[in-house]
C-alpha positions in Angstrom: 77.2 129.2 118.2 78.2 131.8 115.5 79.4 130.2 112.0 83.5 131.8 112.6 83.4 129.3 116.0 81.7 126.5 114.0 84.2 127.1 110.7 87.0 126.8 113.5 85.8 123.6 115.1 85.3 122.5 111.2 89.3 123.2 110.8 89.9 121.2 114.2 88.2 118.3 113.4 89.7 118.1 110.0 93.0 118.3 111.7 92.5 115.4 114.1 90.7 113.2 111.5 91.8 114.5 108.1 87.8 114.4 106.7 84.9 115.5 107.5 80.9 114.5 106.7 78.4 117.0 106.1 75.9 115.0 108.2 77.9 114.4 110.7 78.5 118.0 111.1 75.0 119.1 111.1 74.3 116.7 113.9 77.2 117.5 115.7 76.4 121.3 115.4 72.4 120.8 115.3 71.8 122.8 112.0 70.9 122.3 108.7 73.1 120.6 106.1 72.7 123.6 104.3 74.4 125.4 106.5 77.2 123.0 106.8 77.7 122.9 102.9 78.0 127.1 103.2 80.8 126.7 106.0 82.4 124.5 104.4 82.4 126.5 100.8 83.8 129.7 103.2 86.5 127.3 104.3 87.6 125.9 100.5 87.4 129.7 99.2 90.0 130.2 102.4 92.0 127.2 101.5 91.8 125.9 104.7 89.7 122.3 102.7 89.1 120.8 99.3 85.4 119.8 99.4 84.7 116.3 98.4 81.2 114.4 97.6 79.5 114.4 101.3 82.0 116.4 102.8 85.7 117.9 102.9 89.0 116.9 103.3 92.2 118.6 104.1 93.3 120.5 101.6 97.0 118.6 101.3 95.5 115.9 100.4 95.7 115.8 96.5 96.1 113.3 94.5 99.5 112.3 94.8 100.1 113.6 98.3 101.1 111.0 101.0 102.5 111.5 104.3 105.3 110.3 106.0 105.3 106.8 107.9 105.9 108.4 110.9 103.0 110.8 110.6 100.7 107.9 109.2 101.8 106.0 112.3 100.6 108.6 114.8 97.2 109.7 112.4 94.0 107.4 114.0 96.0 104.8 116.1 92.8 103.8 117.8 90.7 102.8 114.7 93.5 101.3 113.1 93.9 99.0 116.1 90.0 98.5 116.3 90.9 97.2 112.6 93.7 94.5 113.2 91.6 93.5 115.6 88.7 92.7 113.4 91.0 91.7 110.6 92.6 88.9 112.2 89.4 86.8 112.5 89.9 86.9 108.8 92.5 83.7 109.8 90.1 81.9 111.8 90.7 79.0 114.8 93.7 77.2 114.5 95.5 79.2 111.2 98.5 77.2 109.9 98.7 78.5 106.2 100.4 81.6 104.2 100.0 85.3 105.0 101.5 88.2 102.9 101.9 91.5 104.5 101.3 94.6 102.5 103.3 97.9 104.2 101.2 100.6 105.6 100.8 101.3 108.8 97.1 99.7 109.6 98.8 95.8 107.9 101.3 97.0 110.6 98.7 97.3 113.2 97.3 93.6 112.0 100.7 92.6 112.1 101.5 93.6 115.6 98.3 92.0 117.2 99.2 88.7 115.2 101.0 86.7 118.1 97.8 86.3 120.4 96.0 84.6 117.2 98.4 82.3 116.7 98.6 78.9 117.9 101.5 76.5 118.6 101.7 75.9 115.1 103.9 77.7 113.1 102.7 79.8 109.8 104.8 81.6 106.9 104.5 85.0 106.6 106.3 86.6 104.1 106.5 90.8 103.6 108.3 93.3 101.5 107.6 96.2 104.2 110.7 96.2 106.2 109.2 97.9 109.7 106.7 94.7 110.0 109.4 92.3 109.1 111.5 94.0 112.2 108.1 92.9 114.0 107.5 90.0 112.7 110.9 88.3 113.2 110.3 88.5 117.1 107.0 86.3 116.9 108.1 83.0 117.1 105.5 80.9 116.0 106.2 82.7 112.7 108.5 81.6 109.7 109.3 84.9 108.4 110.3 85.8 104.2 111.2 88.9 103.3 110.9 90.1 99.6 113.8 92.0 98.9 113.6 95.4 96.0 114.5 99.1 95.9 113.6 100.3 99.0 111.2 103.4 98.7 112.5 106.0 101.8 108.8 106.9 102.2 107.1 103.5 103.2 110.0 101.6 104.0 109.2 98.9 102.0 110.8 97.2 98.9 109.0 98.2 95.1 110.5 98.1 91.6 110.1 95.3 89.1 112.1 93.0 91.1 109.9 92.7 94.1 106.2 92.6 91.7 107.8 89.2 90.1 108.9 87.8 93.7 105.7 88.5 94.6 104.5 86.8 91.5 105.8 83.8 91.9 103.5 83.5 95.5 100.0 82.1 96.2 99.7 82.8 100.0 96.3 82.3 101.8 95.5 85.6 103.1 97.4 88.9 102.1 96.1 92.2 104.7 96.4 95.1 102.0 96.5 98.6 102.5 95.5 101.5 100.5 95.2 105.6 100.6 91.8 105.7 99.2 89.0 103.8 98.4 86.0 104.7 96.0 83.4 103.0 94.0 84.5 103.7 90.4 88.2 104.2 91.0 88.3 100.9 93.7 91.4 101.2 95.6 94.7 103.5 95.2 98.0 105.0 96.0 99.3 108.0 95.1 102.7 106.0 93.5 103.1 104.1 91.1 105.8 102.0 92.0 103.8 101.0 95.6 100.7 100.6 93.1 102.2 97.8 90.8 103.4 96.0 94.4 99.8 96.0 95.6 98.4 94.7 92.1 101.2 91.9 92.5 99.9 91.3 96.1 96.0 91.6 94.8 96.7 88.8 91.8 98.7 86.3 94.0 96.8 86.0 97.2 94.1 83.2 97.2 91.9 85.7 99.8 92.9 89.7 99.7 91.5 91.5 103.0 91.7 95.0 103.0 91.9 97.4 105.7 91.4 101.1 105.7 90.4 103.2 108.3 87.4 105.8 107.0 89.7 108.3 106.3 90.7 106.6 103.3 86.8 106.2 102.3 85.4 107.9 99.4 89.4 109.2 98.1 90.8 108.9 95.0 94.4 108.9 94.5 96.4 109.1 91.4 97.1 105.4 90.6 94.1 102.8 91.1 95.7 99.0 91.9 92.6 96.8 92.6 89.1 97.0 91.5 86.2 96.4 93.9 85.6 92.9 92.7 89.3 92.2 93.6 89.0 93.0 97.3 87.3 89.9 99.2 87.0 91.8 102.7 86.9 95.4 103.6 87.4 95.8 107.4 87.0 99.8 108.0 85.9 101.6 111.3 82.6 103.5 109.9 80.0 103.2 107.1 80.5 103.9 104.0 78.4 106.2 102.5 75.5 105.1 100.7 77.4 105.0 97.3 80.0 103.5 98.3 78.2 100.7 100.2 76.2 100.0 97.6 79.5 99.3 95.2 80.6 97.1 97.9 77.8 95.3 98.3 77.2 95.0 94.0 81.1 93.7 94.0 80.4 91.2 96.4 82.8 92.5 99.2 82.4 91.7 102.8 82.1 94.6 104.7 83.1 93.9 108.5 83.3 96.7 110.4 85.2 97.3 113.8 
């Protein structure tokens, strides 16, 4: 294969996946890393990547970038199903306590696979995201609340200071929390600070925080950090972590389930 097909498979993979691993690539392409690292310099010098430790990313994705919902929605469906589905055992047989939804569209993915988990018992489930209370509302073993706020266009969901003390005034059992980026000194982030002080409410109030992020989001920093490592009780992702960040989990006493 000469490197311009290889650099055009690189671009085609980012597209699809929005990151790519240096030693995934050299397997998938059977050469050296070294080689991989060179294609992937060509690429950043073309702007077509920002290179990130073990591998690339697309170059959009700066710090305070963030896609639409409806983009997010369509970007890695199956792993983010493969997710709620490994998340929910977080609940256990025969759940009849609290959950808190965070917005994002992998809690919506938990969110929508909720019903079959569910017993004849009702639960509360409260949410400040107001695409998963539309959900929600139609599951009827659930006693819906929905926090109420300035409603941010982008995520559909409520923020500002009126929705961080609602969310305050809360101890639920389980909260499923999203996040654009997780890495091992900068823990978990967003790229705004108004969905950032949300998530820290939602971190500080929930008796167990289990957070899903598909491996897209692994190894990212964006601009505002909302939980440390030691804050996060389970991380349910769909690949590995790399060896840095694995190790950080494991040192912060996260589990790591994966799907």
């Amino acid at each position: 294969m000469y490197a311009t097909e290889r650099q055009g498979l690189i671009e085609r993979l980012l597209a699809d996946e929005g990151r790519v691993s240096v030693v995934e690539l050299a397997r998938r392409f059977a050469v050296t890393t070294e080689t991989v690292r060179r294609d992937l310099d060509l690429l950043e010098q073309a702007g077509a990547l920002r290179r990130v430790h073990g591998g690339a990313v697309q170059n959009e994705r700066a710090s305070t970038t963030e896609p639409s919902l409806g983009e997010r929605t369509l970007r890695r469906a199956p792993a983010k199903a493969a997710i709620a589905l490994r998340a929910l055992d977080a609940l256990g047989e025969g759940f009849h306590g609290s959950v808190f939804f965070d917005a994002g569209t992998t809690t919506a993915a938990v969110a929508a696979q909720l019903a079959p988990r569910l017993t004849s018992s009702r639960i509360d489930v409260v949410t400040h995201a107001l695409p998963l209370a539309n959900a929600l509302a139609a599951v009827p073993q659930v006693s819906l609340s929905v926090i109420g706020g300035r409603v941010r266009p982008l995520t559909e969901a409520a923020v500002g200071a009126d929705t961080v003390r609602a969310i305050a005034s809360l101890r639920p059992d389980v909260a499923f929390l999203g996040t654009n980026g997780l890495s091992a000194g900068f823990g978990a982030s967003t790229p705004d600070p108004d969905e950032a002080a949300v998530k820290t409410a939602i971190v500080r109030s929930a008796r167990r925080v289990v957070l899903v992020a598909d491996a897209e989001k692994l190894g990212r920093e964006l601009l505002v950090s909302f939980a440390a490592l030691d804050d996060i009780d389970v991380l349910v992702t769909d690949a590995a972590p790399d060896a840095a960040l694995a190790a950080a989990i494991d040192e912060a006493g996260v589990q790591l389930w994966l799907a």
